[in-house]
GULOVO-232909 format. One record per atom (N, C-alpha, C, O): x, y, z. Coordinates in steps of 0.02 Angstrom, whole numbers, plus 50000, padded with zeros to 5 digits. Example, Ala and Ser with C-alpha at 12.3 -4.5 7.8 and 13.67 -1.06 7.14 Angstrom:
<recs>
506604971650390 506154977550390 506604983550390 507124983450423 506424988850354 506844994750357 506455000250394 506705005750402 
</recs>
This chain:
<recs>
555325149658201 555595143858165 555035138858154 554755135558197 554935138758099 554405131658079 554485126258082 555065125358062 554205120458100 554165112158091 553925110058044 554135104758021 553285114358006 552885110157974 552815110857913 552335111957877 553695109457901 553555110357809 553605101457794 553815096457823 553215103357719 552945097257706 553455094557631 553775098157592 553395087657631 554265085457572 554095090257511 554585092457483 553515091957489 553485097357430 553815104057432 554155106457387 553595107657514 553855112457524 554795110057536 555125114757515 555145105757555 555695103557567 556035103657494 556645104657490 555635102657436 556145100357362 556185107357346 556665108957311 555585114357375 555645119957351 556245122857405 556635127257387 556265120457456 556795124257473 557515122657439 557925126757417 557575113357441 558285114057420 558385115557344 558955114957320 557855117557303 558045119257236 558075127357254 558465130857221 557805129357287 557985136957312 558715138757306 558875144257283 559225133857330 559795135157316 560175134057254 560755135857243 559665129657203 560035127757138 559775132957087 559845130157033 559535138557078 559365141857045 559705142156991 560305142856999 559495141756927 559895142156858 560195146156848 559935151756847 560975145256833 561315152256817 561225154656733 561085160456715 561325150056697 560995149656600 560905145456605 561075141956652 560455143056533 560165138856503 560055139656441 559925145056415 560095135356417 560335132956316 559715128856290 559575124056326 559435129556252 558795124356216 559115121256152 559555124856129 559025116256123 559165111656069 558495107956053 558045106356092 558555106855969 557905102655947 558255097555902 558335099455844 558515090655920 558445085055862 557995080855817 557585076655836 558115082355760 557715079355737 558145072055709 558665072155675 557785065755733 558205060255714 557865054755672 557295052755684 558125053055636 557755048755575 557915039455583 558505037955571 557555034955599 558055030455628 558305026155575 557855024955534 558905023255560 559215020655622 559715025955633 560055027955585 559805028855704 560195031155728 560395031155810 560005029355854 560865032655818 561165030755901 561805036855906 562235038455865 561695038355953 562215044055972 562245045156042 561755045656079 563045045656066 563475046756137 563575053156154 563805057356116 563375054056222 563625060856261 564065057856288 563985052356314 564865062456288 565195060856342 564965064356428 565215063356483 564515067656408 564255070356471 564065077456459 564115079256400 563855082156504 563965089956495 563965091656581 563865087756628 564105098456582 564135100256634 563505104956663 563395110156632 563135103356717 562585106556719 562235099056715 562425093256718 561475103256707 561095096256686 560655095156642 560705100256607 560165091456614 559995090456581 559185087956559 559065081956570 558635092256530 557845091756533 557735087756458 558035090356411 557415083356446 557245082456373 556525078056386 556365073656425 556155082156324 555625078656314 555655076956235 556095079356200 555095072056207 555245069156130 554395068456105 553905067156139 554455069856029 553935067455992 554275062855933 554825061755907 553635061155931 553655053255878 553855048255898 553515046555946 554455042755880 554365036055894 554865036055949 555325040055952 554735031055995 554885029556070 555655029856054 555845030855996 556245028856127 557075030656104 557085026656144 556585024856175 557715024256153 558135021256223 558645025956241 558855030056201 558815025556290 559435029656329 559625024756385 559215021956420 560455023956393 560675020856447 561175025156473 561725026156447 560935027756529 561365032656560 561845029956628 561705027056681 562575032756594 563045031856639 563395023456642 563835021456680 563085020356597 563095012856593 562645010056630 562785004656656 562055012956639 561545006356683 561145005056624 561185008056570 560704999856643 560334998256606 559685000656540 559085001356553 559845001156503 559455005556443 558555005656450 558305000156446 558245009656456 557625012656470 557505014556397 557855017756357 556845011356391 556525014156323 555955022156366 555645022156420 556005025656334 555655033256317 555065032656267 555055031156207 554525034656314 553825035256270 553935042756248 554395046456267 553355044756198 553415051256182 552935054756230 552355053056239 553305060656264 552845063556306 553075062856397 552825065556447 553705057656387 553685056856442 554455062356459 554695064556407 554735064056511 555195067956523 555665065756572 555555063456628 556225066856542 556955064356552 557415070356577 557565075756553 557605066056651 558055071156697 558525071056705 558625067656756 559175073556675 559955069756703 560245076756737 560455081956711 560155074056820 560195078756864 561085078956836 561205084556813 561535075556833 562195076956842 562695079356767 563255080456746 561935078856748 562155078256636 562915073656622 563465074856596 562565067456656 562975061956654 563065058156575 562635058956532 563605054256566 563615050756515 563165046556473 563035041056498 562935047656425 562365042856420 562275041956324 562485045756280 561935036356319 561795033756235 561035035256225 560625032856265 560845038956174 560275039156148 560155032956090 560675031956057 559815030356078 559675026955993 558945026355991 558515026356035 558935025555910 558035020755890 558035014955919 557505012555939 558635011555926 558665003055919 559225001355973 559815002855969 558934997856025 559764994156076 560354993356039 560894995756057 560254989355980 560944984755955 561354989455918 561804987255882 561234996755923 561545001655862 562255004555911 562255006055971 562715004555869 563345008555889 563355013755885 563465014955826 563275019355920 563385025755940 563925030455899 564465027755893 563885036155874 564285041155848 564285046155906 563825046355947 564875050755908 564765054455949 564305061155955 564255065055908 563985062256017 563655068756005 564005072655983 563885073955924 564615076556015 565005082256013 565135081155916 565025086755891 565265077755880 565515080155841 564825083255774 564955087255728 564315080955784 563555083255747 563465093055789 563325098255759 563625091855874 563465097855903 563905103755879 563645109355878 564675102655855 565085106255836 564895109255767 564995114955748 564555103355728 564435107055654 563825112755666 563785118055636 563475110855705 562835114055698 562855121755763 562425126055770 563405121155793 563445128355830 563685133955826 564215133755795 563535139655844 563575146255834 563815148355886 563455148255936 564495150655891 564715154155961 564935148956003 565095143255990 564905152456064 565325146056125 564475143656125 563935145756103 564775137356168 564025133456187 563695136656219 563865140456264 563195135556203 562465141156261 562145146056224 561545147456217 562835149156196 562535155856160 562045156456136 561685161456141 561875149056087 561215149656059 560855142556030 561215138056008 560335142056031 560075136456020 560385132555980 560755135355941 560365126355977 560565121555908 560275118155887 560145113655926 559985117555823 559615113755756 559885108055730 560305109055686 559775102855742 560025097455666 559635091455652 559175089055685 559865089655605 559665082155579 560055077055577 560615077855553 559885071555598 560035064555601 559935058955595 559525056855636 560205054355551 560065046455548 559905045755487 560225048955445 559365041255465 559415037455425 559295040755347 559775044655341 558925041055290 558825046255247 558395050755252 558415056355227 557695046755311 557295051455331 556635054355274 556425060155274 556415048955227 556175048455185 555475050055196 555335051255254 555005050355154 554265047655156 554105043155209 554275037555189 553845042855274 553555038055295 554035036255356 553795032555398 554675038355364 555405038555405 555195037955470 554655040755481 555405035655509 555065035355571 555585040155624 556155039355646 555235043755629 555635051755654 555625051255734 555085049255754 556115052755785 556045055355833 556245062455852 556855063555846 555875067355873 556025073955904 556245075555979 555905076756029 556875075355969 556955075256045 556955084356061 557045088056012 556865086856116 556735095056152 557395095756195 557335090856232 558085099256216 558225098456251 558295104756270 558335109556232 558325104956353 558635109756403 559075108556428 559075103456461 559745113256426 560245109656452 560495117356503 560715122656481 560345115156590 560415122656639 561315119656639 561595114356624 561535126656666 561905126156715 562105127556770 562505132056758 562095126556837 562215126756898 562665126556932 563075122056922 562765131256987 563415128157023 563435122357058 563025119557095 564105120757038 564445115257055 565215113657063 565615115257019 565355111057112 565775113257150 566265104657166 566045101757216 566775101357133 566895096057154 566525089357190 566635085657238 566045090257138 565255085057133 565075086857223 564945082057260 565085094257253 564645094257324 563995098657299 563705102057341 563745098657230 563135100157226 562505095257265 562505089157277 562305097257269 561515092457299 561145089357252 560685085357262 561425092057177 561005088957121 561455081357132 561185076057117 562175081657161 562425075257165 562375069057200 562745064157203 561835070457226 561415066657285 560865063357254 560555059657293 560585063657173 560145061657127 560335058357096 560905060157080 560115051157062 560365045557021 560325049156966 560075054756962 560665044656905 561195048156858 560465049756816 560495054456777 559845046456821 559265047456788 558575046156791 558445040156781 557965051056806 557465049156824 556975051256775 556915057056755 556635046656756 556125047856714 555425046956722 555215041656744 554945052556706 554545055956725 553885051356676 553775054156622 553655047956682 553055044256638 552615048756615 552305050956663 552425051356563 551725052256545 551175048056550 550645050756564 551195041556540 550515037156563 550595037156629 550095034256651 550965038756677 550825037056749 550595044556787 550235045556836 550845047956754 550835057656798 550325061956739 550435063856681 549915062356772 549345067056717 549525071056678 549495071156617 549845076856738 550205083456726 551085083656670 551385088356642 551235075956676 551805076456650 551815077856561 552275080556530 551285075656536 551295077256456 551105084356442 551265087156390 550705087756499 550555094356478 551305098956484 551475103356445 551645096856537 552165101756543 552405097556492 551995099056449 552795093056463 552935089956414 553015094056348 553565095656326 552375095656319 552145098556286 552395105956281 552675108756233 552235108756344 552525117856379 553285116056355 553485119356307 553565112956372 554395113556359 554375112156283 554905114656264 554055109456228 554385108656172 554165116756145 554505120456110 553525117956172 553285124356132 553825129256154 553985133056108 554265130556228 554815133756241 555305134156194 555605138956168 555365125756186 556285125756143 556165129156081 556605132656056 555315128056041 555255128955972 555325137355988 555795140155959 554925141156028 555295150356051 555755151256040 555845155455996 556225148656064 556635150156099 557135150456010 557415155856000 557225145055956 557465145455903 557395152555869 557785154355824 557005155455886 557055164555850 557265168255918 556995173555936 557715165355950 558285169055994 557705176056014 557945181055988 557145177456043 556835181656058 557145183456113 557335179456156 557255192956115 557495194056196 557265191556247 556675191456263 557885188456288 557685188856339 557655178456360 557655175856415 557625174656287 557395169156279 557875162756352 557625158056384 558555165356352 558855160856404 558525163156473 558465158956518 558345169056483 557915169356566 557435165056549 557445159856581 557115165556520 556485162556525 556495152956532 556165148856564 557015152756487 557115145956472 557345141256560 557175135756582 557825146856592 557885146356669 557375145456709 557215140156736 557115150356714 556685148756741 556035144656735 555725143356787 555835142656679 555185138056676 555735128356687 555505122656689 556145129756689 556805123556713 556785124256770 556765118456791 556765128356820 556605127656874 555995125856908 555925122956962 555565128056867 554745126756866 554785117156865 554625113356911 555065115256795 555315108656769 555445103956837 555135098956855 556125107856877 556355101756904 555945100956974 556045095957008 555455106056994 555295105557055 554645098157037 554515092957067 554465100256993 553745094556955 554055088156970 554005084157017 554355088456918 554875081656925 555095078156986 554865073057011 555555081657005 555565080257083 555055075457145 555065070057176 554625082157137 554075080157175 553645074057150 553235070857182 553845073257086 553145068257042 553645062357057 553345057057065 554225062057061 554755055757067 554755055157147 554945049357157 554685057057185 554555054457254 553985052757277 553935050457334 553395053657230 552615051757257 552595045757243 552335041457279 552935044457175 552995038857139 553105034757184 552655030657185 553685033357240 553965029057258 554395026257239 554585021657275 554755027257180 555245026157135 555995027857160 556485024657142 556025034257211 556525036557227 556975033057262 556865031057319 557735031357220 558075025957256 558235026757353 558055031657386 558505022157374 558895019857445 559035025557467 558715027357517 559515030157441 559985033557469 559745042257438 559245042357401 559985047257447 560085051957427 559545058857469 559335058057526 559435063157440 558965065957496 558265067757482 557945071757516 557975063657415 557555062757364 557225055357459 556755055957498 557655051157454 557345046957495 557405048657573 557165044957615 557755054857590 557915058157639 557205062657659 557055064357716 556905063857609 556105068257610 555715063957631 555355065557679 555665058157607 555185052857623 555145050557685 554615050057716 555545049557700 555605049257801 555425055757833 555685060957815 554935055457888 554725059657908 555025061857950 554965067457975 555415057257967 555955058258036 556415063057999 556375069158005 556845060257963 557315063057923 557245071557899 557565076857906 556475068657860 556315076957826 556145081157887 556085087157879 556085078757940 555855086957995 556665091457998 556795097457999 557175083858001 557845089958008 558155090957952 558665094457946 557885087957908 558245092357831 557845096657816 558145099757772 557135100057824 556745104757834 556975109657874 556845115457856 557395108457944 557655113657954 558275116557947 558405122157969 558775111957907 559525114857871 559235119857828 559395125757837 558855118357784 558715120757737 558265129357745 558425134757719 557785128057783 557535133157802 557875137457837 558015142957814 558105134957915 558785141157957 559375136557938 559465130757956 559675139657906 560385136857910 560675141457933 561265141857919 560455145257966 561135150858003 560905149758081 561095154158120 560575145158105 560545142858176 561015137458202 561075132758164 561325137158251 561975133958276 561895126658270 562005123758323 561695122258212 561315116158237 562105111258241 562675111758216 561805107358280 562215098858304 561975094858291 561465096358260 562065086458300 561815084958294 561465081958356 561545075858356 561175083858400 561055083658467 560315086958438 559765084158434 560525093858418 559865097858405 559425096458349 558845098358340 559755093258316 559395089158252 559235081558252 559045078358203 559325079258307 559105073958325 558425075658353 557885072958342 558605081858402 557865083458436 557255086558399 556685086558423 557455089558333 556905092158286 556455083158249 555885082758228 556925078158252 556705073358224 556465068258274 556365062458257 556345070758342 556025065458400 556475058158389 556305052258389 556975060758383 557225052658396 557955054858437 558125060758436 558355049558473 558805049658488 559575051858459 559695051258399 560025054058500 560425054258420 560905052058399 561355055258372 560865042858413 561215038358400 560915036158358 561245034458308 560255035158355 559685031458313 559515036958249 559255035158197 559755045058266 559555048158203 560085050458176 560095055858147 560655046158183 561455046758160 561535042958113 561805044358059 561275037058132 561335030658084 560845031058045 560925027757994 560185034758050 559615032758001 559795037657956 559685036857896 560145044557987 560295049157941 560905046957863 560855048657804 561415043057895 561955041457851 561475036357815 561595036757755 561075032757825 560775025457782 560355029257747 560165025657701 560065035157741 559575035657702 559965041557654 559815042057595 560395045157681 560695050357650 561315047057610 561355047857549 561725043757640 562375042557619 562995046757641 563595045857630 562705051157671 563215057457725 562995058557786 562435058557812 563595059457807 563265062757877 562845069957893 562805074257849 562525070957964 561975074657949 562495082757950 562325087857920 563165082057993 563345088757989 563835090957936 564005096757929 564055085557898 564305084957811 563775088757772 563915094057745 562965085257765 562355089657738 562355094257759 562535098257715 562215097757821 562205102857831 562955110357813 562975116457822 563385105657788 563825111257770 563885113557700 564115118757676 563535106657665 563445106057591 562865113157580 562925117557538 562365112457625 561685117757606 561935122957631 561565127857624 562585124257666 562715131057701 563065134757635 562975140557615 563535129057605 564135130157554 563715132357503 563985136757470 563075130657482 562645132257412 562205137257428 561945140657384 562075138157492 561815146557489 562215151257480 562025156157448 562895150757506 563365155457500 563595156057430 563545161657404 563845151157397 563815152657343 563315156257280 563385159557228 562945154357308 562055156957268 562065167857263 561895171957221 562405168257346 562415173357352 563005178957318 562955184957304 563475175157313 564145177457295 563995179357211 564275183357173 563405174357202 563425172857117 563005178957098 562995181257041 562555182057164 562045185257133 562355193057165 562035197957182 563035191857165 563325200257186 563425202157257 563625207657274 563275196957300 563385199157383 564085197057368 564245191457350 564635203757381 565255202857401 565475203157472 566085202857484 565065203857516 565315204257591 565335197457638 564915195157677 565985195257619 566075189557618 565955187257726 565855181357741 565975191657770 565785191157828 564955193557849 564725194357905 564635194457782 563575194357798 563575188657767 563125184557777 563965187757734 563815178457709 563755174857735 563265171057735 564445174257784 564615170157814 564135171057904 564235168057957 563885173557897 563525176857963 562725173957946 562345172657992 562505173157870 562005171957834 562015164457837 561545161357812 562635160657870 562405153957848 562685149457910 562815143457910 562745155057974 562865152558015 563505150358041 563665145358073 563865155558019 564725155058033 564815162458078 564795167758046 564885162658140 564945167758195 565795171058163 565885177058173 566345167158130 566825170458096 566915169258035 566705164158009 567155172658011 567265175357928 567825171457919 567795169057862 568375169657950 569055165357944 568845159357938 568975156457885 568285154458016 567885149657975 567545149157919 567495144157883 567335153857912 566805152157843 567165150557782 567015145857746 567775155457765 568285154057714 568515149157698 568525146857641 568835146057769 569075139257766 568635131557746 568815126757712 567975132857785 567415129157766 567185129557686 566915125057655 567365135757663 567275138157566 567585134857543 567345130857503 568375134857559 568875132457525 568825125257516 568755123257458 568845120757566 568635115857582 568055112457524 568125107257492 567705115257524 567095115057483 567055117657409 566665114757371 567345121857389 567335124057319 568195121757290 568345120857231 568585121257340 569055121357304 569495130657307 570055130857332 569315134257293 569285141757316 569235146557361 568645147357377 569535149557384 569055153457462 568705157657436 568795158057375 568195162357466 567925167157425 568145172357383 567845173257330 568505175057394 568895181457358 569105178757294 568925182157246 569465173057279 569485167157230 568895167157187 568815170257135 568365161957225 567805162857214 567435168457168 567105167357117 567565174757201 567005182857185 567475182957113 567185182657059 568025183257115 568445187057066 568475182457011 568595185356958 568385175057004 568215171856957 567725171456928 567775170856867 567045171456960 566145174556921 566255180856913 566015182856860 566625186056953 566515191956903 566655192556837 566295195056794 567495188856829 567715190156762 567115184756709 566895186856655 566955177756740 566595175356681 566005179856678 565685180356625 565865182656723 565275186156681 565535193656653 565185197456619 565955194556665 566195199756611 566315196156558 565835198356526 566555192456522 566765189356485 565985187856447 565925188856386 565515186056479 564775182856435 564515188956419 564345189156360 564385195356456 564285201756464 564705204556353 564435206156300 565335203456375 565575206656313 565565200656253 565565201856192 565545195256277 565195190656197 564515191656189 564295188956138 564195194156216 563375194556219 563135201956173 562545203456167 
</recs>
């Protein structure tokens, strides 16, 4: 059993469990004046932009202007307003996304144009988007532990305009639907969010609470380093007090203030998303699962599923089988 993973190695483990199940690319092209509303999506959400700077106010906080180059994270693909201009009233996304799609959503990229006439001289923005989706489970994903939006500077992160750049040349691929184009698009999104991640906690930027500021404590990160790594070892919080040299009155309370949960709530959350991870990727033996994440019975583990997804497993298996039969025969 290791101690000495470090908060980089910590964002790779807990994205270890968020692995992309699909992923969809989109290219807007927007002419200003224009402004347009997501009511949200499910999954989450990568965008980078060329040409003239945007605002976005996500979820109702306060509106953030967007340089070009810089990259935009909406871990929860929360509600949010794009425009050229603050003072512009919003149209809705969904009804531009409906004209311009092919199939159910995902199936395949989407193209359009927007705003103003877009003339000679028009002052254009290109927005790139990736939009994954992940499991999620009655908001106990871990992506739900991330503010509704973090944005990635290109003048502040070297590396951030080059990948910047890597993702638009993706989305522009990805429009001649080449085999194979949604794996790929997954996985370099996973590539995406670990950057990100990591580049938003060096920063210092990473709010109060969540487990983004849970890494940053060293105390903290030795025992969320080890949920993550053994989660099939019997931990308490007695024993996870003692991986973090502190007491475990003192690493009870520092745990809830910096997390916003308790430490054996987290730890059932990372038990609940490996298991699922596994179920998704064809392990039907719902007692190596449950043995895999540190449940000595299969009756607990169910109940702890249910609890947690809403489903017990068998629920669970027999509902991803059919959707992926179902994508299998639209495909």
């Amino acid at each position: 059993m290791s101690t000495a993973t470090s908060s980089s190695d910590l964002i790779g483990l807990v994205l270890g469990t968020l692995r992309t199940e699909r992923a969809s690319t989109a290219r807007f092209t927007l002419s200003a004046p224009w402004s347009l509303r997501s009511d949200g999506v499910e999954g989450l959400l990568i965008r980078v932009s060329l040409g003239e700077p945007y605002w976005i106010e996500a979820d109702g906080a306060e509106p953030v202007l967007i340089q070009p180059g810089d990259i935009v994270l909406l871990p929860q693909g929360a509600p949010h307003i794009v425009r050229s201009a603050r003072e512009l009233a919003p149209l809705p996304f969904s009804g531009l996304l409906a004209q311009h799609m092919s199939g159910a959503h995902g199936d395949h990229p989407i193209t359009f144009r927007h705003g103003g006439e877009g003339g000679h001289g028009a002052a254009l923005t290109e927005l790139f988007s990736l939009h994954l989706w992940m499991p999620q489970h009655r908001g106990q994903s871990l992506l739900s532990w991330l503010p509704p939006l973090i944005v990635l500077r290109a003048a502040e992160v070297a590396t951030t305009r080059t990948l910047a750049l890597a993702t638009q040349a993706l989305v522009d691929e990805t429009l001649t639907q080449v085999p194979g184009w949604q794996l790929v698009t997954a996985r370099m999104a996973d590539l995406l969010l670990v950057h990100v991640l990591r580049a938003h906690l060096q920063s210092g930027a990473a709010q109060a609470q969540g487990w983004l500021a849970g890494i940053g404590d060293k105390a903290i990160g030795k025992a969320l380093a080890q949920m993550h790594a053994n989660p099939e070892l019997p931990w308490s919080v007695a024993s996870l007090s003692r991986v973090s040299h502190q007491s475990r009155s003192v690493f009870s309370e520092r745990f809830v203030q910096r997390m916003g949960t308790t430490p054996m709530r987290y730890l059932a959350d990372v038990r609940m998303g490996i298991a699922s991870q596994q179920f998704e990727q064809g392990q039907a033996d719902v007692a190596r699962v449950a043995q895999d994440v540190g449940y000595a019975s299969e009756k607990a583990f169910s109940r702890a599923f249910e609890r947690w997804a809403g489903q017990t497993p068998s629920q669970y298996l027999k509902l991803r089988t059919n959707g992926a039969q179902i994508r299998r025969h639209k495909g």
